[in-house]
C-alpha positions as protocol buffer text, in pm:
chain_id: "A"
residue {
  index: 1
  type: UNK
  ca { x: 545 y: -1562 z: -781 }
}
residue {
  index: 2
  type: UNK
  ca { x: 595 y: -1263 z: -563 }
}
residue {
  index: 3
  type: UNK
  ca { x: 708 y: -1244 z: -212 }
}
residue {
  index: 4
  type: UNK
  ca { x: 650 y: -880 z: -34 }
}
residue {
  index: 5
  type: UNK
  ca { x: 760 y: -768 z: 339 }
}
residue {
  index: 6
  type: UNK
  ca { x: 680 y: -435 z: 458 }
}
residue {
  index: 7
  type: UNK
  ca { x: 883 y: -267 z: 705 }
}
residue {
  index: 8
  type: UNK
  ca { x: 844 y: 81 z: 818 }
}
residue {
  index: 9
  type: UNK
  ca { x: 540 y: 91 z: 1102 }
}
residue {
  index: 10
  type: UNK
  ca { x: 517 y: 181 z: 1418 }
}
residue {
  index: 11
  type: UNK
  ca { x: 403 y: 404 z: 1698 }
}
residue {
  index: 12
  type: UNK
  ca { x: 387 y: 810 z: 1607 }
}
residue {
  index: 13
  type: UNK
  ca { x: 194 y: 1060 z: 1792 }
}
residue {
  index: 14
  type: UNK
  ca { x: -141 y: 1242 z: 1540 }
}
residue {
  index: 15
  type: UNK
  ca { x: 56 y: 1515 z: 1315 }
}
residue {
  index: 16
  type: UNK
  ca { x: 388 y: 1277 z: 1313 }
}
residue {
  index: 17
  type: UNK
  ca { x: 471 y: 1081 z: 975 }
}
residue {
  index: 18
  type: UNK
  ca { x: 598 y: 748 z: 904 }
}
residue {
  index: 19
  type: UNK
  ca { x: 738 y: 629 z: 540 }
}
residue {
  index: 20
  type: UNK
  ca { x: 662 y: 263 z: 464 }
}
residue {
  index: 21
  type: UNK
  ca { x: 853 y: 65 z: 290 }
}
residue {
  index: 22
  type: UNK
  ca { x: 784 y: -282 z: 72 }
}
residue {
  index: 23
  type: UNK
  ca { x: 1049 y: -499 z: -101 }
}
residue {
  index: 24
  type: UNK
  ca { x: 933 y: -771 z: -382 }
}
residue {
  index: 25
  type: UNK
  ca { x: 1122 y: -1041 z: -462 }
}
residue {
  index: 26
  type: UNK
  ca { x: 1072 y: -1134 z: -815 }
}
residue {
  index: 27
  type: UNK
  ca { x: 1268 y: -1080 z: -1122 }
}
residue {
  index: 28
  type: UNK
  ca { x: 1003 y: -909 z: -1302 }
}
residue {
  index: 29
  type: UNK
  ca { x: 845 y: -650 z: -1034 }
}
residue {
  index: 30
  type: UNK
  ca { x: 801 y: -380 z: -1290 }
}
residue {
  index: 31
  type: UNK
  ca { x: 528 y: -551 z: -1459 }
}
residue {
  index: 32
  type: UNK
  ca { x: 333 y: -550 z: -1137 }
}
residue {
  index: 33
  type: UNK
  ca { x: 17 y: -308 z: -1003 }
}
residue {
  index: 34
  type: UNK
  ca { x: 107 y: -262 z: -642 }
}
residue {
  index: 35
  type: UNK
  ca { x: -97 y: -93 z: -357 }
}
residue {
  index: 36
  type: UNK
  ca { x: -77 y: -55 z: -5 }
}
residue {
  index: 37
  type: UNK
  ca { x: -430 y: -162 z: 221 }
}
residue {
  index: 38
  type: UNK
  ca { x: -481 y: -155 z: 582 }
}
residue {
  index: 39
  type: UNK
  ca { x: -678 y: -314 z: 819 }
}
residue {
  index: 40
  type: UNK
  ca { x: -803 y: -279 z: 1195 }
}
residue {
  index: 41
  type: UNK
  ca { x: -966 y: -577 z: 1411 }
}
residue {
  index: 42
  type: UNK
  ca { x: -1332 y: -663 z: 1333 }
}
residue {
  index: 43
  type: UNK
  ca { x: -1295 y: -481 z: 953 }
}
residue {
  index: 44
  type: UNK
  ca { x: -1255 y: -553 z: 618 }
}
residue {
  index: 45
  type: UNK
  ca { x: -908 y: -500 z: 480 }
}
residue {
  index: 46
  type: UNK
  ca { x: -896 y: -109 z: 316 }
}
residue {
  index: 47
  type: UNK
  ca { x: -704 y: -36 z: -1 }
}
residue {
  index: 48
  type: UNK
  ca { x: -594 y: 339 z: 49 }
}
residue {
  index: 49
  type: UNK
  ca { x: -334 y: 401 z: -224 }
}
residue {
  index: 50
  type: UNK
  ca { x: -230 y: 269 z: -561 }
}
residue {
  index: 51
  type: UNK
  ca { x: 15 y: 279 z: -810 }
}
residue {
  index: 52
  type: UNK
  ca { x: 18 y: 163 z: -1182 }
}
residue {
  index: 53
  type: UNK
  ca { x: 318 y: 33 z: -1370 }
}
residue {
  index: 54
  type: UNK
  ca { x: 349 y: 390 z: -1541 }
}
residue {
  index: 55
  type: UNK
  ca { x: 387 y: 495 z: -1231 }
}
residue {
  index: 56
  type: UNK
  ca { x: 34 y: 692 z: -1138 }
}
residue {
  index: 57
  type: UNK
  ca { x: -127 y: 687 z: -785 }
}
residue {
  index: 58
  type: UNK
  ca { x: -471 y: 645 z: -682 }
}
residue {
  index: 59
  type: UNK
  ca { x: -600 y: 702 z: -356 }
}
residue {
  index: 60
  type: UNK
  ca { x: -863 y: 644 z: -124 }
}
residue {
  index: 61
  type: UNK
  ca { x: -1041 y: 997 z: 42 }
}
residue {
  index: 62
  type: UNK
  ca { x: -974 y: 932 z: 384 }
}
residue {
  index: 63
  type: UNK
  ca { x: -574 y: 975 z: 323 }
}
residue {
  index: 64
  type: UNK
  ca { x: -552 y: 1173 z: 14 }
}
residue {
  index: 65
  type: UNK
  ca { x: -340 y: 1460 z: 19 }
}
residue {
  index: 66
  type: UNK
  ca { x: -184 y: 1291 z: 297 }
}
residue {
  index: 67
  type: UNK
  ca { x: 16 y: 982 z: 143 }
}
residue {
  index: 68
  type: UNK
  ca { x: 168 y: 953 z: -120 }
}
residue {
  index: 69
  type: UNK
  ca { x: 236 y: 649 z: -282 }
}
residue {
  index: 70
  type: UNK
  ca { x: 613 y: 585 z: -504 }
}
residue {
  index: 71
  type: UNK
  ca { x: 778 y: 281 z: -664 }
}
residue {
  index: 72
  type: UNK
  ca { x: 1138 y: 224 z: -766 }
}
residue {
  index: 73
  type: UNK
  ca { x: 1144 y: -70 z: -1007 }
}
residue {
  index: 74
  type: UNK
  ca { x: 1513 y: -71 z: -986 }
}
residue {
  index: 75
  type: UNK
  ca { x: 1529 y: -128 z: -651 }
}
residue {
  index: 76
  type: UNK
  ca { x: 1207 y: -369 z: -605 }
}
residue {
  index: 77
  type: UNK
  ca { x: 1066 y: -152 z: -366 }
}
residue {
  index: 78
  type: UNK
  ca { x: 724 y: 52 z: -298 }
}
residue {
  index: 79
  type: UNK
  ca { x: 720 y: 297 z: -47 }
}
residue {
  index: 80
  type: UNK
  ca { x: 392 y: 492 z: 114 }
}
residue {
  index: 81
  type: UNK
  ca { x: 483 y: 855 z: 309 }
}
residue {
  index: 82
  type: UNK
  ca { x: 243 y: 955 z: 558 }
}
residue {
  index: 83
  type: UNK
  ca { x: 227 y: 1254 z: 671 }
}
residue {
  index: 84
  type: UNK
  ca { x: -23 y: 1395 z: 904 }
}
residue {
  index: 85
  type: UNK
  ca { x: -162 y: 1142 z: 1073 }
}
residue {
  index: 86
  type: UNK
  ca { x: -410 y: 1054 z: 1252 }
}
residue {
  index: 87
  type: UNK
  ca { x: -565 y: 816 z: 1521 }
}
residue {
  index: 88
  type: UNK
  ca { x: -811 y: 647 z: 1274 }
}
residue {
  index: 89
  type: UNK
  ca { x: -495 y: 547 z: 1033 }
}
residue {
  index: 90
  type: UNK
  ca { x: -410 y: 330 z: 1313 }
}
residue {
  index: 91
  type: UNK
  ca { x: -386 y: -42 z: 1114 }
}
residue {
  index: 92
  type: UNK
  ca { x: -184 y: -304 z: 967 }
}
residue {
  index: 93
  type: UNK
  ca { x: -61 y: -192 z: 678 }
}
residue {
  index: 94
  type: UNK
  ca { x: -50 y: -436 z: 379 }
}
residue {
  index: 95
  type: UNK
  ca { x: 166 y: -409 z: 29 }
}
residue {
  index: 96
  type: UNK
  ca { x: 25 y: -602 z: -241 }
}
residue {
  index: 97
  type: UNK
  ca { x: 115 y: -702 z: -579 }
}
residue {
  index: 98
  type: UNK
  ca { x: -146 y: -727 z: -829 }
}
residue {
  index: 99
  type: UNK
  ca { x: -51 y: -873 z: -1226 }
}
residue {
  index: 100
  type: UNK
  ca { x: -283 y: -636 z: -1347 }
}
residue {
  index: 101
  type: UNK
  ca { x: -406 y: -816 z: -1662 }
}
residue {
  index: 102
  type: UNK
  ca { x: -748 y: -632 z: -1693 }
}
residue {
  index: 103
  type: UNK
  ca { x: -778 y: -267 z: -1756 }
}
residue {
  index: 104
  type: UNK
  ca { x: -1046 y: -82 z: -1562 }
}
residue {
  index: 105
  type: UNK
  ca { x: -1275 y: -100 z: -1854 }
}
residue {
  index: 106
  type: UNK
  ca { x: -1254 y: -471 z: -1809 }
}
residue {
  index: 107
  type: UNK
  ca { x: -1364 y: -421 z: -1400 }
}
residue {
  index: 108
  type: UNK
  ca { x: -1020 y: -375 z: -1263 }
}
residue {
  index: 109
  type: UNK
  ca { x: -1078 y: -254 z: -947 }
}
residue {
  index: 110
  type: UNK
  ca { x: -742 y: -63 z: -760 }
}
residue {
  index: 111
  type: UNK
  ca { x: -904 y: -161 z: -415 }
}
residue {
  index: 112
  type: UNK
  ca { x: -1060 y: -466 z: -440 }
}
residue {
  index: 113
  type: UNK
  ca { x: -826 y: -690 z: -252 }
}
residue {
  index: 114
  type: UNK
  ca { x: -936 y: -987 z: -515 }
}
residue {
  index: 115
  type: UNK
  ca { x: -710 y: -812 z: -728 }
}
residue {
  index: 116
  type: UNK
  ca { x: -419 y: -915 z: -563 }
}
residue {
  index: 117
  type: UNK
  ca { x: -284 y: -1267 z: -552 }
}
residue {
  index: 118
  type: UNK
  ca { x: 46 y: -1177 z: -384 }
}
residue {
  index: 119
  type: UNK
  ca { x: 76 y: -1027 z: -48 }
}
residue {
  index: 120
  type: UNK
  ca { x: 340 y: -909 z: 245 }
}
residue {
  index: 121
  type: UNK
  ca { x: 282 y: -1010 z: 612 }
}
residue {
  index: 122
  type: UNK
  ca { x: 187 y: -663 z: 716 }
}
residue {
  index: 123
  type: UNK
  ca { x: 317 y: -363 z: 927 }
}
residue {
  index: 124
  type: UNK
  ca { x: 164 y: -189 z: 1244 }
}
residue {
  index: 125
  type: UNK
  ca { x: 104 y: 123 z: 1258 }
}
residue {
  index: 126
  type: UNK
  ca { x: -7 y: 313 z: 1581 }
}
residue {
  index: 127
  type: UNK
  ca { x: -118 y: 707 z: 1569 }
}
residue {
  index: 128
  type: UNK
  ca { x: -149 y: 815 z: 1945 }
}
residue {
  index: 129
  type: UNK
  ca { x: -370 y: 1159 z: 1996 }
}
């Protein structure tokens, strides 16, 4: 069991950043596939960013280059950096926790949010132009 809050969002004018943060309580959160997914009224919730337990990111196009996704497993946290952004970034922002049993040869899919079982409450985040 896995219990994630975000904290982090809130309301930055286009070109500003924000850093994200999400803390997991569990004694084992190293042996957990996290990612970060958004979502805006009236859509399906997005995964944008990824990050294995070796530590490698994955990203969606529409903020690559932009984010950047990190972990510290000593700390239980996951942390997203956004940097230039933009009015369509404007969400809630989700962390999730994924046990990542299946490799990708076996149809794991980063941002399919069936993948993940355990998720935080979510964090607004507001780009103004």
């Amino acid at each position: 069991q896995v219990q994630l809050v975000e904290s982090g969002g809130g309301s930055v004018q286009a070109g500003g950043s924000l850093n994200l943060s999400c803390t997991a309580t569990t004694a084992v959160y190293s042996s957990y596939c996290m990612a970060w997914f958004r979502q805006t009224p009236g859509s399906e919730r997005e995964g944008i960013a990824f990050i294995s337990l070796l530590g490698r990111g994955k990203y969606a196009n529409a903020v690559k280059d932009r984010f950047s996704i990190s972990r510290d497993n000593a700390k239980n946290t996951l942390s997203l950096q956004m940097a230039s952004l933009k009015p369509e970034d404007t969400a809630l922002y989700y962390c999730a926790a994924s046990t990542c049993l299946r490799s990708v040869r076996d149809g794991f899919r980063w941002n399919n949010v069936d993948e993940y079982p355990y998720w935080g409450q979510g964090t607004q985040v507001t780009v103004s132009s």
